[in-house]
N, C-alpha and C positions, 0 to 999 in steps of 0.2 A: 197221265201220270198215275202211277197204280197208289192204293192206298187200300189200307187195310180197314176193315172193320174195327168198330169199337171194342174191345175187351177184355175182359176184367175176369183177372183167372188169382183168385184166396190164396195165398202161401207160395206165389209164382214167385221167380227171382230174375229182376229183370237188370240189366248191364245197360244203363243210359248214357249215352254223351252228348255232347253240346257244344257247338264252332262258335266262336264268335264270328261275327259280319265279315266275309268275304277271306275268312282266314288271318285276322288283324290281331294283335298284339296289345287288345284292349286288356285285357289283365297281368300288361305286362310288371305294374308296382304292386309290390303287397298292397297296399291299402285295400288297394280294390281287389284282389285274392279274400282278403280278408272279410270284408262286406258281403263277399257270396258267402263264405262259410256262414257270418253272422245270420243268413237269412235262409239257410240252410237249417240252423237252429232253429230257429223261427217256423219254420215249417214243421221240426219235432214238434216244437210245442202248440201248435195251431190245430195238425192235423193227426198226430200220431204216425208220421213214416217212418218205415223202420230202416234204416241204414245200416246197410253191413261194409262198406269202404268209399273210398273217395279219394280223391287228387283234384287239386286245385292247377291248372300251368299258365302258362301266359297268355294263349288263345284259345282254349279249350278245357271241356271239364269229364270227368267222370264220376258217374254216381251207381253203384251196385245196392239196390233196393232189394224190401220184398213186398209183395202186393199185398194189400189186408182188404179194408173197405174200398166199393166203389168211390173213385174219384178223389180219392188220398193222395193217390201219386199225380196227376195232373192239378189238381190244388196244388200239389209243394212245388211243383215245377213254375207255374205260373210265378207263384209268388218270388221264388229264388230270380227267374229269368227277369221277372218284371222288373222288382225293386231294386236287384243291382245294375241294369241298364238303365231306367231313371236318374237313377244317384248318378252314376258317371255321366251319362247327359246334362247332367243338371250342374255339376262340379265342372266341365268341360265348355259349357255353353255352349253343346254340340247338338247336332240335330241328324239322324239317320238312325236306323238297324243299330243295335247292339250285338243281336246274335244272329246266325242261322234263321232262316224262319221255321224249321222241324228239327226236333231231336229225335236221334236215333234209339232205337231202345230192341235187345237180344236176348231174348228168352235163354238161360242157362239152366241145365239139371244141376241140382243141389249135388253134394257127395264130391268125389274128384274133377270132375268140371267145373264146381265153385271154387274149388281152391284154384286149378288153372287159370281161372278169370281172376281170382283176387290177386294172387303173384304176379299178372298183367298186368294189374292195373298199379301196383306198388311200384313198379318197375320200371314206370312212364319217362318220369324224367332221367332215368338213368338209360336209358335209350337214345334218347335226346342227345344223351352227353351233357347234361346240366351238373349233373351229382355223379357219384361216384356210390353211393346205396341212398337208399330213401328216406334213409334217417336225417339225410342232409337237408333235406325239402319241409318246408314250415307244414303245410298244406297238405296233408296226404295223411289216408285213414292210418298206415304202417304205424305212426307213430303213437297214436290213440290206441292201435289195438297193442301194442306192446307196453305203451305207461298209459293206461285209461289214469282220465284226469275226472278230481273227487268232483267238479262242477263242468257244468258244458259240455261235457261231448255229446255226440250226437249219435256214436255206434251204439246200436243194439248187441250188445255182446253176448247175450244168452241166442239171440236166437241165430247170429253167426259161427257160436260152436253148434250146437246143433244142427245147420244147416252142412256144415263140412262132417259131422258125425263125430263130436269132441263132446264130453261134459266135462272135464276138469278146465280151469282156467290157464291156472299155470302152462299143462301138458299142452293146449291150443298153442299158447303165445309161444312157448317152447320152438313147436312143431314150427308154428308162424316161422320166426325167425331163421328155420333150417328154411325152410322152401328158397324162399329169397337169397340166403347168403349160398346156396346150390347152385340158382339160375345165374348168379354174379357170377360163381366160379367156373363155372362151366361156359359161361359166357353165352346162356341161350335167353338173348334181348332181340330178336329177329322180332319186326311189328309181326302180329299174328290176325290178317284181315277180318277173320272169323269172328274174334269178338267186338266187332264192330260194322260188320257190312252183311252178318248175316240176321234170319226172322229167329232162328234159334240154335242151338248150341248143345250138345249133348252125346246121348246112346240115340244108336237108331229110333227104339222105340218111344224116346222119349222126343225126338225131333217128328215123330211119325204123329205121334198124339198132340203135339201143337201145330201143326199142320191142319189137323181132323180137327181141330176150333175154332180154325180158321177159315174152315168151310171155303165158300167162293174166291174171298182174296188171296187163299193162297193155290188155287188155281193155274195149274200150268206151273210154278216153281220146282223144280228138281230136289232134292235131297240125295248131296254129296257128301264125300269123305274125306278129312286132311290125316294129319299123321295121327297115328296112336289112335288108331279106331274110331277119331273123331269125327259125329256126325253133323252135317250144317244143316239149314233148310236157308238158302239165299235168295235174297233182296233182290230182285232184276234190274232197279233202277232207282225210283226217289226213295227214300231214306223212312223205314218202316217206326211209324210213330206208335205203335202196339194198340192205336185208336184209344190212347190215355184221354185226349182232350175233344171235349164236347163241340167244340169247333173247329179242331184240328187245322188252324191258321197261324201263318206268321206274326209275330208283335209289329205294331204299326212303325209308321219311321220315326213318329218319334219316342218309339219306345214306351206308349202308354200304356199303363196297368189295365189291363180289361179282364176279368175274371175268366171267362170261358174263352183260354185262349192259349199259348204256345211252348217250342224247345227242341236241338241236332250236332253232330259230327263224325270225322273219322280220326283213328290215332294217329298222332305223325311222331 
C-alpha cells in the first residue's frame, strides 16, 4: 500500500476529508455535526490551525486548511477525529471504528484553484440534493464566510482573502456569493474527483513542484490534465495522508484517543 512520506510544507493549502466507518451515516443528527465543529474549535484554540472552509454532512467531512507549524495539522485532526468518535461511542454504547482509518488530504495552488476548491466544497450538500444553496446547511464554512459571527468561528478570514488574492472584506464575500450562486445557475454540481482523489491540484508547475517534495513517494505517479488547464498529480491507490501523522494509523476500534495517530474520504 503506497504511502507517502511525512511532510510538512509552511503556507501549503491543503483540502482534507474524512469518511466515517465503512461509509455510515454516523453524523447523521446535528448534535453530533455539531460536536465535530465544537472540537474543530478546540483545535483553533489548542493548536493555532488556520481554517479557510468546511462542511460538516452526514458521513463525511471536509476541511480546507493551511499549513503553518510542524504537526498543527495532525494535532487538530487527531483531536477532532478522536473526541468526536469517543463521544458517540460513549453516548451509543457502541463499540467499533468511527471513522476511516486515513484521511485523505490534496495539496491546492492558492489563487483560482483555491477558489475552485472552495466553491466545491460549499456546494457539497447541494449535490447531494440536500439543500437547494448552502445557505440552507447549518454546518458549512459558506455561511461563516458571508456573516462571520463576533464569537466562535473558526475561519481564518484574513489569510483566506489573501490566499484567493482579495484584501477588502466586503469585495471577497461579494465575490464569494457570485461564485456559488453562478455554479447553482449554471448548474455545474458534477462531483469533480480531483479534489479529493488526487496528491495535488493546480498549474502544472505548481503540481510539478509538489511532486519534487515528494521525492521517492511520489515515484512512478503521472501528472494529468482535467478541464480548464487543470493540473493533478494522482493517488494510485490508498488514500494520500500528506504524512501529517507521526504514526500514520487508524484509530483503534474502540475509538481511543491516542495522540500520535489518525483521519480519510471521498465526495459523494
Amino acid at each position: 500500500m503506497a504511502r507517502a512520506n511525512r511532510h510538512h510544507i509552511p503556507g501549503q493549502v491543503w483540502h482534507i476529508t474524512h469518511r466515517c466507518h465503512k461509509k455510515e451515516f454516523l453524523l447523521k443528527f446535528a448534535r453530533d455535526r455539531r460536536r465535530w465543529y465544537h472540537w474543530l474549535f478546540e483545535a483553533k484554540k489548542r493548536f493555532g490551525i488556520r481554517v479557510l472552509n468546511y462542511v460538516v454532512t452526514s458521513n463525511h467531512i471536509h476541511l480546507l486548511v493551511q499549513d503553518s507549524e510542524q504537526e498543527v495539522i495532525p494535532g487538530s485532526i487527531q483531536l477532532i477525529a478522536g473526541r468526536t468518535g469517543q463521544e458517540f461511542n460513549r453516548r451509543k454504547v457502541r463499540k467499533g471504528a468511527f471513522w476511516e482509518d486515513r484521511y485523505h488530504a490534496t495539496a491546492v495552488e492558492r489563487g483560482d484553484h483555491l477558489i475552485r476548491c472552495l466553491v466545491y466544497i460549499d456546494l457539497n450538500m447541494v449535490r447531494a440534493g440536500v439543500v437547494k444553496h448552502p445557505a440552507e446547511w447549518e454546518l458549512n464554512g459558506y455561511n461563516e464566510i458571508q456573516n462571520p459571527p463576533a464569537r466562535y468561528g473558526v475561519i481564518d478570514h484574513l489569510s483566506l482573502r489573501q490566499l484567493c488574492g482579495y484584501s477588502d472584506a466586503a469585495e471577497f464575500a461579494q465575490q464569494h456569493r457570485g461564485w456559488v450562486h453562478e455554479a447553482i445557475v449554471e448548474k455545474r454540481l458534477n462531483r469533480e474527483s480531483c479534489w479529493t482523489e488526487s496528491i495535488a491540484v493546480g498549474s502544472r508547475g505548481f503540481v510539478e513542484g509538489i511532486k519534487a517534495r515528494l521525492g521517492i513517494s511520489a515515484k512512478g505517479r503521472d501528472i494529468g490534465t482535467e478541464s480548464d488547464g487543470v493540473y493533478t498529480l494522482r493517488e494510485e491507490s490508498a488514500p494520500y495522508n500528506a504524512g501529517f501523522a507521526p504514526g500514520n494509523e487508524p484509530l483503534s476500534t474502540e475509538n481511543a484517543f491516542f495522540w500520535p495517530d489518525c483521519f480519510a474520504i471521498s465526495d459523494r
